[in-house]
C-alpha positions in Angstrom: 0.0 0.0 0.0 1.0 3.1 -0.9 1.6 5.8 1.6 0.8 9.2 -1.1 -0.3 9.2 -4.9 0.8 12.4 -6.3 -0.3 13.6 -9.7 -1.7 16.8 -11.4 -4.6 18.2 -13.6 -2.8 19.2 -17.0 -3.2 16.6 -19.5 -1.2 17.2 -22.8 -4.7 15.8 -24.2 -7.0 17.9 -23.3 -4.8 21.0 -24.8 -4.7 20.5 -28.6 -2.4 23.0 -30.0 0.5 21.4 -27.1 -0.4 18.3 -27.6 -0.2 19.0 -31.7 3.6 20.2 -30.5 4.7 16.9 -29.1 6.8 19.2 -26.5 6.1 17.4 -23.1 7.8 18.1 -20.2 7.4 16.0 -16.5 5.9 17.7 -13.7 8.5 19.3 -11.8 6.5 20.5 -9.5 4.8 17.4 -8.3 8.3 15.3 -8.7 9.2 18.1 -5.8 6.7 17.1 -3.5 7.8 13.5 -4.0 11.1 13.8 -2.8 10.2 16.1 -0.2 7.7 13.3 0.7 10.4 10.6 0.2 13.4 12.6 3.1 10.2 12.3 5.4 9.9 8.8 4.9 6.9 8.3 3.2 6.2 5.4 0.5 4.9 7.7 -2.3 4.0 6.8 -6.1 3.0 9.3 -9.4 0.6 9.8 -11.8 2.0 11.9 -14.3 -1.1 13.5 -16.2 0.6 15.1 -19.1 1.0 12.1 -20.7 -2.0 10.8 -19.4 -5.2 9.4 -22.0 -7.8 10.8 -19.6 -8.8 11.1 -15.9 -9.8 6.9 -16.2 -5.7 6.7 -15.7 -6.3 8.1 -12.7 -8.9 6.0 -11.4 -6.6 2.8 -12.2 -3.5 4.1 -10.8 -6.0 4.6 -7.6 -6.9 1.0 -7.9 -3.2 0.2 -8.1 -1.6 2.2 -5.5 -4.2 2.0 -2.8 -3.0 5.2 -1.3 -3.6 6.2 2.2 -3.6 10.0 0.9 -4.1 11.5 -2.6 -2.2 14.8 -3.4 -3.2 16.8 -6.8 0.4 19.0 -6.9 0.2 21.3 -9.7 3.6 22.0 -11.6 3.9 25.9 -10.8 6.7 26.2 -13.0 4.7 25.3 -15.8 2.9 28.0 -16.8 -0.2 26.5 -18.2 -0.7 25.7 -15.0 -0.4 28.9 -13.7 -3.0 30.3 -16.4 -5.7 28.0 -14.8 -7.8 26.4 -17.5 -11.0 25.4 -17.7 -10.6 21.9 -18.8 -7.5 21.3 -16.4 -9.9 22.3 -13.6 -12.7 20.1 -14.6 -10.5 17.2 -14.7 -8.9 18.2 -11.2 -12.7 18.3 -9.9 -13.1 14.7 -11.6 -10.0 13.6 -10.3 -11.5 14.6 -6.6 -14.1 12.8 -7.1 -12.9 9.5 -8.0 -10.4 9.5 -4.9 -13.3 10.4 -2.5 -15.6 7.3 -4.2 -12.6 5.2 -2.8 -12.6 6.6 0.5 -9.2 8.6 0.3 -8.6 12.0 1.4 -7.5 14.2 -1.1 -5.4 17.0 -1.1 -4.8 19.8 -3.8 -2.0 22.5 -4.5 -1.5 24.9 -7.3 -2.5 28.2 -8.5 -6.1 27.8 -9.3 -6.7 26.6 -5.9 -4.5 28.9 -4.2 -6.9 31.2 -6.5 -10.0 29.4 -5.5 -9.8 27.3 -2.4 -13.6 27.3 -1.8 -14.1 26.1 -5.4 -11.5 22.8 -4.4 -13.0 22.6 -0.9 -16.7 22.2 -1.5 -15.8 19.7 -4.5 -14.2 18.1 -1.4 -10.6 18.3 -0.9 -9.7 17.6 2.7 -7.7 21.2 2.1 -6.0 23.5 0.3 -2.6 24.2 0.0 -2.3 28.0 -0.7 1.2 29.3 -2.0 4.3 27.4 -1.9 3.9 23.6 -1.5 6.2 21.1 -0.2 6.9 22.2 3.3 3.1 22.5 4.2 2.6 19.1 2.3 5.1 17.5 4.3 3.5 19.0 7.4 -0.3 18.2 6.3 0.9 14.4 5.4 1.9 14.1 9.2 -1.6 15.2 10.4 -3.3 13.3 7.9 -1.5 9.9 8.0 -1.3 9.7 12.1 2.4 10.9 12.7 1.3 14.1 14.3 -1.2 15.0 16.3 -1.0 19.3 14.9 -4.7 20.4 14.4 -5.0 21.4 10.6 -5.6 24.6 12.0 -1.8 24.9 13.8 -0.4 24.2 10.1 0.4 27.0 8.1 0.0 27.5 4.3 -3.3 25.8 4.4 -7.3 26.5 3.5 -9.7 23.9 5.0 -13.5 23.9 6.1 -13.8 25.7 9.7 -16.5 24.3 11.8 -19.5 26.0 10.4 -18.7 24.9 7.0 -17.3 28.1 6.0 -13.5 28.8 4.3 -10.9 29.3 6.7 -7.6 30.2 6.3 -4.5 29.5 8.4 -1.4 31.9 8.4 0.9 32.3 5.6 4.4 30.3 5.5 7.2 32.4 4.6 8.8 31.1 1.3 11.8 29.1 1.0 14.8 30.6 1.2 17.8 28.1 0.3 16.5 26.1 -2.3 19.8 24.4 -2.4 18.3 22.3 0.6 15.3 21.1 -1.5 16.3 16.9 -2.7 16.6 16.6 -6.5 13.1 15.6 -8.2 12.1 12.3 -8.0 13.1 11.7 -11.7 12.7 7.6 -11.1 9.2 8.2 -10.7 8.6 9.2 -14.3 8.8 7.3 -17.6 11.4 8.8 -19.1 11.2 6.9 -21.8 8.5 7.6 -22.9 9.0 11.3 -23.3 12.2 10.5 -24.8 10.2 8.5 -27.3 8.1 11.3 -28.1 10.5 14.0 -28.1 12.9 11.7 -30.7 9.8 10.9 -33.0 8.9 14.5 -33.5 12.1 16.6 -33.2 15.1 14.3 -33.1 16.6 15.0 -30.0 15.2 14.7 -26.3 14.5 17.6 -24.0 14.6 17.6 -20.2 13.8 20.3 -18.2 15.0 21.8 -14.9 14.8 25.1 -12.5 17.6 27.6 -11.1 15.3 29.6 -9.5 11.4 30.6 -8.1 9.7 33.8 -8.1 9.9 37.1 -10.1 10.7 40.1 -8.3 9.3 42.5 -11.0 5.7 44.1 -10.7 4.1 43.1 -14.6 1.0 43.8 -13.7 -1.2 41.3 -15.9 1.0 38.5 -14.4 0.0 36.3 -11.8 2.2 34.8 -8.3 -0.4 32.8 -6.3 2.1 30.5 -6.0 6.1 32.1 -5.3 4.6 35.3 -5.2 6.7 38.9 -5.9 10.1 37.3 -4.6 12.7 35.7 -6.5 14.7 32.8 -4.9 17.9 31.4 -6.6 20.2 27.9 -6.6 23.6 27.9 -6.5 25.3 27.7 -10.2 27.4 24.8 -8.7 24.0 22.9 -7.5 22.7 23.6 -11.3 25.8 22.5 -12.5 26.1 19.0 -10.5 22.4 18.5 -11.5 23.0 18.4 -15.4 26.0 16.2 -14.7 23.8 13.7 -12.9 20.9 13.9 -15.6 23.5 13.8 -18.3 24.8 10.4 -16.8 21.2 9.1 -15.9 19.4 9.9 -19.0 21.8 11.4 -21.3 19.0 14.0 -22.4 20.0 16.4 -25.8 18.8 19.8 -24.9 17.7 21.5 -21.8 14.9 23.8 -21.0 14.8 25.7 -18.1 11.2 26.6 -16.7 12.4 29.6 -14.5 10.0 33.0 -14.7 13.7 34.3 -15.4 16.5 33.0 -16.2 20.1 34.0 -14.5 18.3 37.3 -12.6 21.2 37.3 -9.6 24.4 39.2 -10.7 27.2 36.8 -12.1 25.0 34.1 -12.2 25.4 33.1 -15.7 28.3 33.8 -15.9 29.9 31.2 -13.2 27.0 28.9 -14.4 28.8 28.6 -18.1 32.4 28.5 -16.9 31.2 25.9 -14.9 29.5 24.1 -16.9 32.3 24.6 -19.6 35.2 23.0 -17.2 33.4 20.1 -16.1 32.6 19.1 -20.0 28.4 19.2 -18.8 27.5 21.6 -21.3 23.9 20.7 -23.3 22.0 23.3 -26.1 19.1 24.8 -24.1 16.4 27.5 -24.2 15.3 29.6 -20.9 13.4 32.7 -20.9 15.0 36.5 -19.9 14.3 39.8 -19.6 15.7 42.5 -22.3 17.0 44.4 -20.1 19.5 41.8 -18.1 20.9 41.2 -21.3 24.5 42.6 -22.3 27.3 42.1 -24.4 29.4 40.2 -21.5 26.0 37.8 -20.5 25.4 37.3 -24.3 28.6 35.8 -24.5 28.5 33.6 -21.4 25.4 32.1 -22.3 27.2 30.9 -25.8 29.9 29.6 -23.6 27.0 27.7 -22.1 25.9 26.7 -25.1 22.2 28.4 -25.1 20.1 27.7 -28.3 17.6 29.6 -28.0 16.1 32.7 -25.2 12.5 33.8 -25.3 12.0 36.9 -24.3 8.7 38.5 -22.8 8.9 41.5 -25.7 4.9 42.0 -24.8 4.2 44.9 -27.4 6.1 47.2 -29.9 4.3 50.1 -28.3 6.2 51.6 -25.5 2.5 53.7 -24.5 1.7 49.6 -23.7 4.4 48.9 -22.3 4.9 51.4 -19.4 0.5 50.9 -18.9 1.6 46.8 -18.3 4.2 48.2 -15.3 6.6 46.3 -18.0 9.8 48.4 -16.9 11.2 48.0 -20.3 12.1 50.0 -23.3 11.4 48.7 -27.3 14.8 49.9 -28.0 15.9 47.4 -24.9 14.1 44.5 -26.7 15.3 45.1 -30.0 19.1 45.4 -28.7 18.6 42.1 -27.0 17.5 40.2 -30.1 20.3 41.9 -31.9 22.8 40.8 -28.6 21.5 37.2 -29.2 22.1 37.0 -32.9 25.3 38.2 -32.9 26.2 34.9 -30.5 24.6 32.8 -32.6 21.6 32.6 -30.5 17.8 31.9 -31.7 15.5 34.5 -30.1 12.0 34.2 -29.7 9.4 36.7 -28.4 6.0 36.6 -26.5 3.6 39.1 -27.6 0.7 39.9 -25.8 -2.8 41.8 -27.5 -5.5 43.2 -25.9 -4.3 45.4 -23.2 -6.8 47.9 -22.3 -6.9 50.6 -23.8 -4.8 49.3 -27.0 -5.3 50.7 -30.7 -4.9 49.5 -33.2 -1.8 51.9 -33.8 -0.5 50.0 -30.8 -0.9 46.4 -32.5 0.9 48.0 -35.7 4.2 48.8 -34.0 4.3 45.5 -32.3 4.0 44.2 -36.1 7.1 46.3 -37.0 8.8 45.8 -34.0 8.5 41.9 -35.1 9.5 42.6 -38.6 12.8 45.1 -37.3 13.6 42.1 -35.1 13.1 39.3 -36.9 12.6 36.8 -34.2 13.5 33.1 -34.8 10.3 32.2 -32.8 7.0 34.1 -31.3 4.1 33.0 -29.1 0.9 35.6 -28.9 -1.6 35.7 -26.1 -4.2 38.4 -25.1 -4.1 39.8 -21.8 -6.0 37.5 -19.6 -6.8 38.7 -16.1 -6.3 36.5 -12.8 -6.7 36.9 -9.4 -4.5 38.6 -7.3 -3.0 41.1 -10.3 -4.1 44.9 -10.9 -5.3 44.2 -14.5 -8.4 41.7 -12.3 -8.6 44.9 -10.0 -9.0 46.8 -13.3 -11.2 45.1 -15.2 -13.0 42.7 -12.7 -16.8 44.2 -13.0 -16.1 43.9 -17.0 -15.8 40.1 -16.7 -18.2 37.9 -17.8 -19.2 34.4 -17.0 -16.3 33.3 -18.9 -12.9 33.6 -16.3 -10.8 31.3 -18.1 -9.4 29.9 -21.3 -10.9 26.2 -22.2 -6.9 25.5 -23.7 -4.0 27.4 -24.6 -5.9 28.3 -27.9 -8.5 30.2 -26.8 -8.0 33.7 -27.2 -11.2 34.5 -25.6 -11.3 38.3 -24.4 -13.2 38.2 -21.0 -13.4 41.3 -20.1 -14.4 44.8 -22.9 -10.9 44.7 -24.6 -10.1 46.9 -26.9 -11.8 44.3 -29.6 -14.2 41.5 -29.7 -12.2 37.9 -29.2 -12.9 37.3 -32.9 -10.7 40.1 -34.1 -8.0 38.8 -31.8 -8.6 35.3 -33.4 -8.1 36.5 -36.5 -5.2 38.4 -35.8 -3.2 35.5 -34.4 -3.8 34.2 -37.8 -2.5 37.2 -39.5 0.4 37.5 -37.3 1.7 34.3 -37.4 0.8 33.9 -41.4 3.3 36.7 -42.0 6.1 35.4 -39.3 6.5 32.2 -41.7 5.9 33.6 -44.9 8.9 35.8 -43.8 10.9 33.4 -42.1 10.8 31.4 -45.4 11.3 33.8 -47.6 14.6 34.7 -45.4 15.6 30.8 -45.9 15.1 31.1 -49.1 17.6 34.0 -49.5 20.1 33.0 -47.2 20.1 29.8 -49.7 20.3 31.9 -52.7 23.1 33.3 -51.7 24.7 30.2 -50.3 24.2 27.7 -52.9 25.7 24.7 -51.7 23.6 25.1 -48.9 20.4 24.3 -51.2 18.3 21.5 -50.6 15.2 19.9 -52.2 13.3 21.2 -48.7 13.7 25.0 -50.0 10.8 23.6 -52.5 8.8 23.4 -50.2 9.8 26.7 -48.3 9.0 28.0 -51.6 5.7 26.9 -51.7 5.0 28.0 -48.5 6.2 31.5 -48.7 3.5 31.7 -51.7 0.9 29.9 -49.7 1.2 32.4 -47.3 2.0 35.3 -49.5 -1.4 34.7 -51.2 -3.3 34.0 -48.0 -2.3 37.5 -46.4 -4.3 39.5 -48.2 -7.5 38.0 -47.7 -6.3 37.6 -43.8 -5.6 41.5 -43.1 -9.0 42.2 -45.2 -11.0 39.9 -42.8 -9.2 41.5 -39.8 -10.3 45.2 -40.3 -13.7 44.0 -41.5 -13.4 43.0 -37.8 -11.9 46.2 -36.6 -14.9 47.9 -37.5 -17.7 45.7 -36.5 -15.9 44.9 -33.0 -16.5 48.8 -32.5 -19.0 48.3 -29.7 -16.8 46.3 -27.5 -14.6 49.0 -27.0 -13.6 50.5 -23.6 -14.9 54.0 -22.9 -12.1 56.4 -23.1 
């Protein structure tokens, strides 16, 4: 019998563009908890949802495990989880209920119910864990499974039923501090194969992924920190370092992906990180995510030395007006010297542009285009602003907000408050957007090819192609967009 089944909400399945991307990555978060479980003593299995069919897996691995306690740890560091969907939190509610048909407590952590205890609760969790997990988990676990006798209500972090049936909350547990103290994740407890399997079928090479660091200490204020809140917490380079060396020789993974908020954020960081990594020959390609203005000619290089592929960066909008209404704290001309930093290392670059901020014009959307075409990013991801709890864009637009709170899936795009537009004008601008970022970035392979000839292949055919595909799809694209412009009118905010 085992002692704690730990698992989380987000299936890959139930969010068709990811799962379309064959990008999977374990739950960190949850493999954590495991190991924090594990230095306590406790027998403790997984169910690992993202590569999960449906919640049936659930119910068997219930069946199999026989747990004493059922724990629904949500990876925090990934940041669909953070976003809260709809689906994830109907099978989280589903997930509940087939533990409590068995007769086992259940306990959940993550942002949505940090967000909405009272939502988890009444489904009926035995509690919440609000905020940061594993040291309240450990704690709860104790109560729940006989090794202490604490009252719930002497445990802090926590949101359980009081006696009336009401919500109450216990104090607040200050965040960890030396995260070189937490135990490596509980990596045995995952098929790794599998995601190796998946990885190598799609992309031909296998990604792992890892974290440096928790928190964000910057005030963006669309973005959400139920979780780590505004605090950033950092592991040493050396601990980083001796991790990679241990994955390396466990499961010899090809690239890397760090899932920190950002990437290197303490002064020197990256720096001993890649001479590091350099002298003990544990060097892998990986991609992490940065802000534009942490970037310089001296980190640019060190993250080469490190051998970084490829840094996102959270560019937002081409309109500084946007910008400095978002709290963003960053200058275009800061972005675009980034992009231009990484380049000249040989480093892919890929931004995250976000539509839809109050107050936006379409002006505003039009120098977000150019700043993409100036910058010519390798990659882009766009979003609309999307309001959660705890941030001053909910403050903002909270009595705008309709039934709808939350995206079904990553795709969505629905507006749920009076944007600036109606969500099918952002719809169809994602469209637009991303039909001219690949019409353009073929068009460039085609060039570079033209003037490299031996670098021709029969594959710049079909770049060809599709530069024309989307060439001739454009125009019909934009047409349909301000056709939406104009009827989307009445959605618009007041002043």
């Amino acid at each position: 019998m085992t002692d704690v089944l730990l698992g989380q909400a987000y299936y890959l399945r139930f969010d068709p563009k990811l799962w379309d991307a064959q990008q999977p990555y374990a739950p960190l978060g949850s493999l954590y908890a495991a190991s924090c479980l594990r230095e306590r003593g406790y027998r403790v299995a997984l169910f690992d949802a993202m590569l999960a069919g449906s919640e049936a897996e659930w119910s068997a691995a219930l069946d199999r495990h026989r747990p004493a306690l059922a724990v629904l740890f949500e990876d925090s560091f990934n940041y669909l989880s953070k976003m809260c969907l709809r689906r994830m939190r109907q099978a989280a509610f589903t997930m509940i209920d087939l533990a409590r048909a068995r007769g086992c407590p259940i306990v959940v952590a993550g942002s949505d119910a940090t967000d909405h205890p009272d939502l988890y609760l009444a489904r009926g969790a035995s509690a919440v864990i609000a905020g940061e997990g594993e040291a309240t988990l450990v704690e709860l676990t104790d109560a729940l499974l006989g090794r202490s006798a604490a009252p719930l209500a002497s445990i802090h972090g926590l949101v359980v039923r009081d006696a009336s049936g009401g919500t109450s909350h216990t104090p607040g547990r200050a965040f960890l501090r030396d995260l070189d103290a937490l135990p490596l994740p509980a990596w045995d407890l995952v098929d790794v194969d599998r995601y190796r399997r998946i990885w190598c079928a799609r992309h031909g090479y296998f990604s792992m992924n890892l974290v440096t660091t928790r928190g964000c200490p910057y005030s963006c204020n669309w973005c959400a920190r139920p979780v780590y809140g505004q605090r950033y917490a950092s592991r040493s380079p050396e601990l980083v370092v001796a991790e990679i060396a241990w994955l390396t020789r466990t499961y010899a993974p090809d690239h890397l992906s760090f899932a920190d908020d950002i990437f290197g954020l303490k002064p020197g960081w990256i720096e001993r990180f890649a001479e590091l990594a350099a002298r003990d020959g544990v060097a892998l390609p990986f991609k992490c995510l940065l802000r534009a203005d942490l970037l310089d000619e001296r980190i640019a290089e060190a993250l080469r030395v490190a051998r970084c592929r490829s840094v996102w960066i959270g560019a937002e909008s081409g309109s500084q007006r946007i910008l400095d209404a978002m709290d963003k704290g960053l200058r275009v001309g800061q972005i675009e010297r980034a992009a231009d930093l990484l380049r000249r290392a040989g480093i892919e670059v890929g931004f995250f542009l976000q539509f839809g901020y109050p107050g936006e014009t379409r002006e505003d959307i039009e120098r977000t285009l150019d700043m993409v075409r100036r910058c010519r990013p390798d990659d882009i991801g766009i979003s609309v602003s999307y309001p959660l709890p705890g941030t001053k864009l909910y403050e903002r637009v909270r009595a705008e907000l309709r039934e709808k709170q939350n995206w079904d899936d990553s795709a969505d795009l629905a507006m749920m408050y009076r944007g600036p537009y109606s969500t099918e004008f952002y719809r169809a601008l994602h469209r637009v957007v991303h039909t001219e970022f690949r019409m353009r970035k073929a068009f460039d392979e085609l060039a570079h090819a033209a003037r490299h000839p031996a670098s021709w292949r029969r594959r710049h055919l079909r770049k060809g192609a599709e530069a024309l595909r989307h060439a001739a799809a454009l125009p019909l694209l934009r047409a349909r967009l301000n056709r939406l412009e104009q009827d989307s009118s009445r959605f618009q905010v007041p002043g």
